[in-house]
C-alpha positions as a Markdown table, in Angstrom:
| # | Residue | x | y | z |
|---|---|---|---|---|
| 1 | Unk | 46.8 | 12.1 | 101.9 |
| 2 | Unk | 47.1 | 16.2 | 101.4 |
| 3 | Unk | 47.7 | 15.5 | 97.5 |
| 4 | Unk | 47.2 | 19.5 | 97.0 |
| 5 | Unk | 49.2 | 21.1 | 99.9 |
| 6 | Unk | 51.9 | 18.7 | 99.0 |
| 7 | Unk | 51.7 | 19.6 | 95.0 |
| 8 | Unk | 51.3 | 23.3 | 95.3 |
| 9 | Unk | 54.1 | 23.8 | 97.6 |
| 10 | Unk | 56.5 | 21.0 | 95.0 |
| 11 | Unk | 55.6 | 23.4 | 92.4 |
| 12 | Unk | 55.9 | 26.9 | 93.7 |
| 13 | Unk | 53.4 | 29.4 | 91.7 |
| 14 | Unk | 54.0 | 33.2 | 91.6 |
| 15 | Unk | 51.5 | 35.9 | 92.3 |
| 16 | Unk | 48.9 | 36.0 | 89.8 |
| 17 | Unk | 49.5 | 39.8 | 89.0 |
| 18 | Unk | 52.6 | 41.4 | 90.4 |
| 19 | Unk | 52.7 | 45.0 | 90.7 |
| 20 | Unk | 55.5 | 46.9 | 89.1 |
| 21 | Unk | 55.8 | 50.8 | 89.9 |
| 22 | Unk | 57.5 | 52.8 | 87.4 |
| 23 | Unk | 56.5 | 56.4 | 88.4 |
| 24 | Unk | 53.8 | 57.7 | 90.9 |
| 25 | Unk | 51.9 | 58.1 | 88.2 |
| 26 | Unk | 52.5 | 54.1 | 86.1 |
| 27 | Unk | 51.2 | 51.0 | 87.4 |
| 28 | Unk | 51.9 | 48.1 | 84.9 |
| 29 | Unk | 50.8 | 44.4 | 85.8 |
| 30 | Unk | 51.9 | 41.5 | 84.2 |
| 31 | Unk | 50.5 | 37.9 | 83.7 |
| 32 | Unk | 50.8 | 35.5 | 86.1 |
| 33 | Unk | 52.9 | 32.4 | 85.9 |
| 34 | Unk | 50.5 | 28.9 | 86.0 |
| 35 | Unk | 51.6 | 25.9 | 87.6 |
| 36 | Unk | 51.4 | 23.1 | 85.8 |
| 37 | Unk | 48.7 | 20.6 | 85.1 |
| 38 | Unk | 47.4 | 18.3 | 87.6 |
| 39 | Unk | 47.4 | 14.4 | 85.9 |
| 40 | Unk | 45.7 | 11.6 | 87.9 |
| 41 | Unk | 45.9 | 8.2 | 87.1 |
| 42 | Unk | 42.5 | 7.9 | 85.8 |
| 43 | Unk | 43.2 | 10.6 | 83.2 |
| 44 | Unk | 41.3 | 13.6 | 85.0 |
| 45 | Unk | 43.6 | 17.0 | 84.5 |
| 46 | Unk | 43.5 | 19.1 | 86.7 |
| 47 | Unk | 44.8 | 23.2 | 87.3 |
| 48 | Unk | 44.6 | 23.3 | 90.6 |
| 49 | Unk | 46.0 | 27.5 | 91.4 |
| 50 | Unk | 46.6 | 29.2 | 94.6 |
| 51 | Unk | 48.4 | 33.0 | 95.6 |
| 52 | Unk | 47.5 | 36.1 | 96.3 |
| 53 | Unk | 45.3 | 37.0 | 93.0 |
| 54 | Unk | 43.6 | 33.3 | 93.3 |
| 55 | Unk | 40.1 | 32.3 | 94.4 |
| 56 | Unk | 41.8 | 30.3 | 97.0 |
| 57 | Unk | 42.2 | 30.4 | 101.3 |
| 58 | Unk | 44.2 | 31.8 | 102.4 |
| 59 | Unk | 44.5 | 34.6 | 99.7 |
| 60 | Unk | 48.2 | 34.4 | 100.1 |
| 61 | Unk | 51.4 | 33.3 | 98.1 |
| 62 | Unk | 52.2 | 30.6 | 101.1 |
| 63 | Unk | 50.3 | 27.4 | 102.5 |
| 64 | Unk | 48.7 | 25.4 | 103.2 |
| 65 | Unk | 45.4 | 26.5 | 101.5 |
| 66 | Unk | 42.2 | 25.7 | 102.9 |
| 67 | Unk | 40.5 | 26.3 | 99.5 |
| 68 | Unk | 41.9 | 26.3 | 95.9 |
| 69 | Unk | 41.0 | 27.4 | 92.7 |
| 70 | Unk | 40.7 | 24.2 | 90.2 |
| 71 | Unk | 38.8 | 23.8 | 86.4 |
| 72 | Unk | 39.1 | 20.5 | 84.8 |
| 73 | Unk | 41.5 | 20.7 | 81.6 |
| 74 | Unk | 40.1 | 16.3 | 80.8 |
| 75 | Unk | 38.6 | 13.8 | 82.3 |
| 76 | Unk | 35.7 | 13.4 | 84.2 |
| 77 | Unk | 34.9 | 14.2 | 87.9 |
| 78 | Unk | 33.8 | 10.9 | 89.2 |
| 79 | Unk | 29.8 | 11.2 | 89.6 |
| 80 | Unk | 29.2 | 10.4 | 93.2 |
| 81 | Unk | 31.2 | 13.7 | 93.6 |
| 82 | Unk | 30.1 | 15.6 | 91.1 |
| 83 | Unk | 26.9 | 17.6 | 92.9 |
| 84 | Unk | 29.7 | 18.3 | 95.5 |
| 85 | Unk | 32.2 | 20.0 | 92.6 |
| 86 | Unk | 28.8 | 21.6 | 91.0 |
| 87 | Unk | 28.4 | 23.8 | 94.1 |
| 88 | Unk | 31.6 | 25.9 | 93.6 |
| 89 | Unk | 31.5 | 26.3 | 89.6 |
| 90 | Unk | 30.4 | 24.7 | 86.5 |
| 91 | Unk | 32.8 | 22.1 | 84.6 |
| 92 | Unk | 33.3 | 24.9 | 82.1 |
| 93 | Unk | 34.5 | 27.6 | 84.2 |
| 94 | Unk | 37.1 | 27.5 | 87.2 |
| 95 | Unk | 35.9 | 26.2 | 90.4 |
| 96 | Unk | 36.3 | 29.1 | 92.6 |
| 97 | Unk | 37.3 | 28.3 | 97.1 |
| 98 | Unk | 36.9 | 24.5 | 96.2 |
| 99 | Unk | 38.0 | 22.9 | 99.2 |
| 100 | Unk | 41.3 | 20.9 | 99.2 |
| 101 | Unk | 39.7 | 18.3 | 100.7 |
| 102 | Unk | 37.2 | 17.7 | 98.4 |
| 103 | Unk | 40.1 | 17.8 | 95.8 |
| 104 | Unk | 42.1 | 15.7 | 97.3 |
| 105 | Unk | 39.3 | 13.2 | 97.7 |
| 106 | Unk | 39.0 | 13.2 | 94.0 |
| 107 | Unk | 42.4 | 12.9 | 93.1 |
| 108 | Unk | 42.5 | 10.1 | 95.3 |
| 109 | Unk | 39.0 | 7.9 | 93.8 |
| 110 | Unk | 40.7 | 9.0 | 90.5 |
| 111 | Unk | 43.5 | 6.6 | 91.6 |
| 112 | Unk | 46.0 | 9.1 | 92.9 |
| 113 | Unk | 48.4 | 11.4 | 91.1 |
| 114 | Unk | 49.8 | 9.9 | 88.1 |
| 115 | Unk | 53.2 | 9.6 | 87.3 |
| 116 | Unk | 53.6 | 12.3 | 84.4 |
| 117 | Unk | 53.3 | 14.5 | 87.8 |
| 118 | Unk | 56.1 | 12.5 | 89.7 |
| 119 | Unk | 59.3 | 14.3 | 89.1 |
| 120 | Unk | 59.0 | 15.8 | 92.9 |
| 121 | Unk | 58.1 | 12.1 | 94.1 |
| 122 | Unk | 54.6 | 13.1 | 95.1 |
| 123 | Unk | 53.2 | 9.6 | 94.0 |
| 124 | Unk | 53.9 | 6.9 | 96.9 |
| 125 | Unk | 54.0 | 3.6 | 96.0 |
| 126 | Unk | 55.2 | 4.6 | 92.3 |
């Protein structure tokens, strides 16, 4: 199942930085808008981020995203795929171009997105 594709477009992010000119001269920037926290079954939280400003494929504000940006908020990352994770960042920092797939393989050994994320249905069988 493409548990990220599916969640990022349910959630709709805005662009990390967006760009407001005021004069020639003036460039201001202003703080992005998160999407919320990623909750699967097991208990692993998840920010899973992707737009324009993001260390994600495509570097766009539309999907589907070949890569996303994730760091783990709680939990664990189950350890037969934790050398996997460990090659795109450490579990203190954000994961930078993580593949969704490799995400979405997690979510799903970590039992699936739980239901505190189900308001948009995105948990079948729930």
């Amino acid at each position: 199942m493409d548990y990220v594709n599916t969640y990022l477009l349910l959630t709709k992010n805005v662009p990390s930085v967006r760009r407001h000119v005021r004069s020639k001269k003036e460039l201001r920037l202003e703080p992005q808008k998160t999407r919320d926290w990623l909750t699967c079954k097991s208990g692993l939280v998840l920010s899973v981020q992707a737009g324009e400003y993001l260390y994600c494929t495509p570097r766009t504000n539309i999907g589907p995203y070949s890569e996303v940006e994730v760091m783990v908020q709680a939990g664990e990352i189950p350890p037969t795929l934790l050398h996997e994770w460990t090659k795109y960042g450490s579990m203190d920092d954000v994961f930078g171009y993580i593949p969704v797939s490799l995400v979405d393989t997690t979510i799903e050994m970590c039992g699936g997105i739980g239901n505190g994320n189900d308001k948009e249905g995105l948990c079948s069988g729930s």
